[in-house]
C-alpha positions as a LaTeX table, in Angstrom:
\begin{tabular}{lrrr}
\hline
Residue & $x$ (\AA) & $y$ (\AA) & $z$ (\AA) \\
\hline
Unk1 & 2.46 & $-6.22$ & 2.34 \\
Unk2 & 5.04 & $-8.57$ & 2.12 \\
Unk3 & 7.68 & $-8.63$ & 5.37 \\
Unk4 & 10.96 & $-10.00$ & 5.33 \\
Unk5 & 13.95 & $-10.63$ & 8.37 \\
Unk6 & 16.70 & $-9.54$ & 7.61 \\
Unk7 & 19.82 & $-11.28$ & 8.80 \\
Unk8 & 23.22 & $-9.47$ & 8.17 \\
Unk9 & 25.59 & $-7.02$ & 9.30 \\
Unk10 & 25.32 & $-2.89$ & 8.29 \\
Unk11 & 28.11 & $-1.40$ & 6.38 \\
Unk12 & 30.47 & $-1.14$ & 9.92 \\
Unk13 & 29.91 & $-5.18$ & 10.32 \\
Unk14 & 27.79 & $-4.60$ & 13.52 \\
Unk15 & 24.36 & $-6.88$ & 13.18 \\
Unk16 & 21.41 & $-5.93$ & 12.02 \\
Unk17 & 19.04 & $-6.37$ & 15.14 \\
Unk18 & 17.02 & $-5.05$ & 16.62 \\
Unk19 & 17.31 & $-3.31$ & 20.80 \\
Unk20 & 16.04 & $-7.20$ & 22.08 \\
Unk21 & 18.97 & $-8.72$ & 19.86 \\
Unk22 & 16.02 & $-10.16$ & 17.44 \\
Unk23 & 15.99 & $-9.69$ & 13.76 \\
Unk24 & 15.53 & $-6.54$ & 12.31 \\
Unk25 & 12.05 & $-6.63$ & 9.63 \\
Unk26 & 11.49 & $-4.56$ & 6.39 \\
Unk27 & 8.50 & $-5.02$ & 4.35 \\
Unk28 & 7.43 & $-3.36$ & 0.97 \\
Unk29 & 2.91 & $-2.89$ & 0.19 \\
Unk30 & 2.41 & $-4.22$ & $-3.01$ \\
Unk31 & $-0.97$ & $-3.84$ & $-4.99$ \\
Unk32 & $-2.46$ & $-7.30$ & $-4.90$ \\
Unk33 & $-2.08$ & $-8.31$ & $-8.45$ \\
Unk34 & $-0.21$ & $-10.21$ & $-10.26$ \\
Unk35 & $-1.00$ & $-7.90$ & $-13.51$ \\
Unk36 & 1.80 & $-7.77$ & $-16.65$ \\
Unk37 & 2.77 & $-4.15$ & $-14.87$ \\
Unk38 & 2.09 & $-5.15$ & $-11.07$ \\
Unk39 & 5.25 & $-4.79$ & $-8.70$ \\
Unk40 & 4.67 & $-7.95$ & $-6.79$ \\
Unk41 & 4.85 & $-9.58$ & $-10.46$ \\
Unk42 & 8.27 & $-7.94$ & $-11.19$ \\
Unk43 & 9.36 & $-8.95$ & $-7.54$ \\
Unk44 & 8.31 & $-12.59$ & $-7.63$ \\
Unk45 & 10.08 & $-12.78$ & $-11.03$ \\
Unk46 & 13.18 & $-11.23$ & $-10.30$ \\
Unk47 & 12.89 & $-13.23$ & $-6.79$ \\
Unk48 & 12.56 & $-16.66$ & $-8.67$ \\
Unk49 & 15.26 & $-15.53$ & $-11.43$ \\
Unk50 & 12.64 & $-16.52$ & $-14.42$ \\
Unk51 & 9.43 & $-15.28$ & $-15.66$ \\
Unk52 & 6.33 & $-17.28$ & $-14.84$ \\
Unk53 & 4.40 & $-19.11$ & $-16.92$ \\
Unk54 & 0.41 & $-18.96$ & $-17.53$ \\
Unk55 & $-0.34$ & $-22.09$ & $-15.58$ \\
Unk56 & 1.79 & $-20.77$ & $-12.68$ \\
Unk57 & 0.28 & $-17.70$ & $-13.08$ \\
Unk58 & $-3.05$ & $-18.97$ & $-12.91$ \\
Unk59 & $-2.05$ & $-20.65$ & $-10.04$ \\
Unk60 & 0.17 & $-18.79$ & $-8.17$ \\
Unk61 & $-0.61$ & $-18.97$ & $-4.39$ \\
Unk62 & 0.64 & $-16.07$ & $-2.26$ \\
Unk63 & 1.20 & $-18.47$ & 0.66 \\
Unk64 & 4.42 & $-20.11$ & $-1.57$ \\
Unk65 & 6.50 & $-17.02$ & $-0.81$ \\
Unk66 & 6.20 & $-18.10$ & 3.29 \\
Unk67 & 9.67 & $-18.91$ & 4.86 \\
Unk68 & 11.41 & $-18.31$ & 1.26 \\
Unk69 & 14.97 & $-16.84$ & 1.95 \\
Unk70 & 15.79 & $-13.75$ & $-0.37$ \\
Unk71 & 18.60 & $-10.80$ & $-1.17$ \\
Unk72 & 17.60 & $-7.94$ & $-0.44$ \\
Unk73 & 18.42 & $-4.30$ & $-2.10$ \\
Unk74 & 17.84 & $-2.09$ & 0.37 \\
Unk75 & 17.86 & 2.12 & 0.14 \\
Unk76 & 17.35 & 4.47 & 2.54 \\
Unk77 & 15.10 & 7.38 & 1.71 \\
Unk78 & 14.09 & 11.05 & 3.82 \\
Unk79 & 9.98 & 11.28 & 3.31 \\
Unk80 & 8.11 & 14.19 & 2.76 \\
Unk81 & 8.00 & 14.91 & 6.68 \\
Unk82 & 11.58 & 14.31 & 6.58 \\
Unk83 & 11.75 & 11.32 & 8.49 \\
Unk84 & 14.20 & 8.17 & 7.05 \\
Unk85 & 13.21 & 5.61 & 5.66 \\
Unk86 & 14.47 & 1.86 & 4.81 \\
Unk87 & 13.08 & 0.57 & 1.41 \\
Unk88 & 13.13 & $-2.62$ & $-0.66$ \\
Unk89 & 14.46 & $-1.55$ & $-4.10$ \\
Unk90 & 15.34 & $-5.37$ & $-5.35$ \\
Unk91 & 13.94 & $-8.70$ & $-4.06$ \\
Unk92 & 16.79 & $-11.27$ & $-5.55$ \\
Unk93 & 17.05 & $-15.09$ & $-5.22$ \\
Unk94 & 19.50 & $-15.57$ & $-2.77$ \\
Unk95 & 23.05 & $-16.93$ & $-4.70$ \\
Unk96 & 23.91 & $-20.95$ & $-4.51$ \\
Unk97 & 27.35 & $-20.26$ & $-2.50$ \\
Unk98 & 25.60 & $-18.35$ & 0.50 \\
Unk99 & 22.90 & $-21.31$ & 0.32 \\
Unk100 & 25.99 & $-23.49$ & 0.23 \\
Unk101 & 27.29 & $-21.82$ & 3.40 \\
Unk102 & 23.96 & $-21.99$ & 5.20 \\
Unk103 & 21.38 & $-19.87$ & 5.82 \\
Unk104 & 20.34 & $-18.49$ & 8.83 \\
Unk105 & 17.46 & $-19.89$ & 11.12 \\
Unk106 & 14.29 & $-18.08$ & 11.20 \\
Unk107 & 13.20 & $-15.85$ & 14.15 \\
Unk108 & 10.00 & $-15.44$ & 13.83 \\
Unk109 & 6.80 & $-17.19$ & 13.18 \\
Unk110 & 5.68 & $-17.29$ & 9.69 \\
Unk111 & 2.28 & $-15.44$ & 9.08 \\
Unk112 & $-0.10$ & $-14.73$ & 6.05 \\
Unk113 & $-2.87$ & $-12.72$ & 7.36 \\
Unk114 & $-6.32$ & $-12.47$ & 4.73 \\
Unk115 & $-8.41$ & $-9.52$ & 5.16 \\
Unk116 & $-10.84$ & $-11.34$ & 3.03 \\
Unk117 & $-10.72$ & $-14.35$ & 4.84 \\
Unk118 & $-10.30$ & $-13.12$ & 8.39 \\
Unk119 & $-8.89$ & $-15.31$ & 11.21 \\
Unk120 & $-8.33$ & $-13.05$ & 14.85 \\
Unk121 & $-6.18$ & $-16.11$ & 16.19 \\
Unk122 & $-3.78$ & $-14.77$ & 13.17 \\
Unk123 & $-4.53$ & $-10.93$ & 13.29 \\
Unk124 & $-3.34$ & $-10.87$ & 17.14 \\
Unk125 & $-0.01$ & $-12.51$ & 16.17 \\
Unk126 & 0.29 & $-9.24$ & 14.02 \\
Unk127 & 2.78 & $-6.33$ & 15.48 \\
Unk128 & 0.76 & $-3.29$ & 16.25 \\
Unk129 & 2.27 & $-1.53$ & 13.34 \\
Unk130 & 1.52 & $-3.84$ & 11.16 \\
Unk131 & $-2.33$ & $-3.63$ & 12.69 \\
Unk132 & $-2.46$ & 0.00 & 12.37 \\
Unk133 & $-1.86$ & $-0.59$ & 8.34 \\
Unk134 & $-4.34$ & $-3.03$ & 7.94 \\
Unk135 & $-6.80$ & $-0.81$ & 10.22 \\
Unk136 & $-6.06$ & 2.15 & 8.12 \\
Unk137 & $-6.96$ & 0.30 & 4.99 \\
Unk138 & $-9.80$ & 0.66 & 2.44 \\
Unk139 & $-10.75$ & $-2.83$ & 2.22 \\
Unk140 & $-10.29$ & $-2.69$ & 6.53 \\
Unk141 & $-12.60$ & 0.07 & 6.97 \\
Unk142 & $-15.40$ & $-1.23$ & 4.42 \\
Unk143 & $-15.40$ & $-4.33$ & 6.56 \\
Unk144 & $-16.46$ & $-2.18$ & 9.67 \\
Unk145 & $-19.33$ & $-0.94$ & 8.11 \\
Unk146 & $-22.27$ & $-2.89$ & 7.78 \\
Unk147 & $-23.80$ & $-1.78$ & 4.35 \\
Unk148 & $-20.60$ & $-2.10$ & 2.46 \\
Unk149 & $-20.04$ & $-5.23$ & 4.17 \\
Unk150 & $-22.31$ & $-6.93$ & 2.52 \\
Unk151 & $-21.33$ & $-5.90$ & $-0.88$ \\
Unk152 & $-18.10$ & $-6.64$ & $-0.30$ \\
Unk153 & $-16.41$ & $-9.23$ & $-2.65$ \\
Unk154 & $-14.62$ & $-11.99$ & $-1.60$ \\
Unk155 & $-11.99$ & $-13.81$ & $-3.41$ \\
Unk156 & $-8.62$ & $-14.64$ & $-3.90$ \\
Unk157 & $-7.52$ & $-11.24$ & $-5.64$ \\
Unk158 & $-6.40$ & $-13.35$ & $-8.19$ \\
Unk159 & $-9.93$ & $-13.56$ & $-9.32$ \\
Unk160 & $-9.94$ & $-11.29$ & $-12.19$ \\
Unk161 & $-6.23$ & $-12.16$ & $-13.09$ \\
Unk162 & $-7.12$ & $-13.27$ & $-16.43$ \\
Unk163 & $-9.03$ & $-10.04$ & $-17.19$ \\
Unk164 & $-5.45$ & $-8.58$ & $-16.61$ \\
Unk165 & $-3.66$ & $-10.74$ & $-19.38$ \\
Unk166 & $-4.02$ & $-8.55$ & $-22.88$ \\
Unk167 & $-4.31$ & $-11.95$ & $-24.63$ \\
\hline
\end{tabular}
């Protein structure tokens, strides 16, 4: 899951914060692969404006993306139990004349959180929503249990990126 704060105004100029006057977050679950057909892949590219090449590729650290300012496509959706939600439909670099003009200073502290490498200094900074996603996880669940624990892989996820790559 990658989760972005959003600094703006909503379509009636009032700013998008949240009811302690911080910045509001949206985030979008990506698949953690970096695969000719992944999402993140499509993201990152249309994020950095180019395609990446097979060295970056094969060395693409998630950890870059931390603190990088984006534009943001955002839709709003009704779910199956017919609640709203707010979606990322476009990750976009963010265009040289708003750079120009300044961007905003960061609320919050920047965090990458690891399942595979897991740090609880970093997994308390965590929201309790985003806690009850990574406890309702696959990889979060095999963890708990001891016998699949031990069989559990560990790696970067990139691991078996050039597996991916049909050539």
């Amino acid at each position: 899951m990658v989760q972005f704060e959003v600094h703006g105004e909503d379509a009636d100029g009032q700013p998008l914060v949240t009811d302690k006057n911080e910045p509001m977050s949206v985030s979008k679950r990506y698949t953690r692969s970096l695969a000719e057909k992944a999402a993140l892949r499509a993201d990152l590219i249309s994020w950095r404006g180019r395609e990446f090449t097979a060295d970056e590729l094969n060395s693409f650290d998630l950890k870059n993306i931390l603190g990088a300012w984006a534009m943001l496509s955002i839709v709003k959706s009704a779910g199956q139990n017919g609640k709203e939600y707010t979606n990322i439909a476009n990750v976009n670099p963010v265009p040289a004349t708003i750079k120009r003009a300044g961007l905003p200073n960061g609320h919050n502290e920047l965090v990458e959180f690891d399942i595979d490498n897991f740090d609880p200094e970093v997994y308390n900074k965590l929201s309790k929503g985003v806690k009850t996603i990574i406890e309702g996880s696959p990889e979060w669940k095999s963890r708990q249990d001891p016998v699949r624990k031990q069989a559990t892989p560990t790696g970067s996820g990139f691991d078996d990126m050039d597996d991916d790559i049909p050539f």
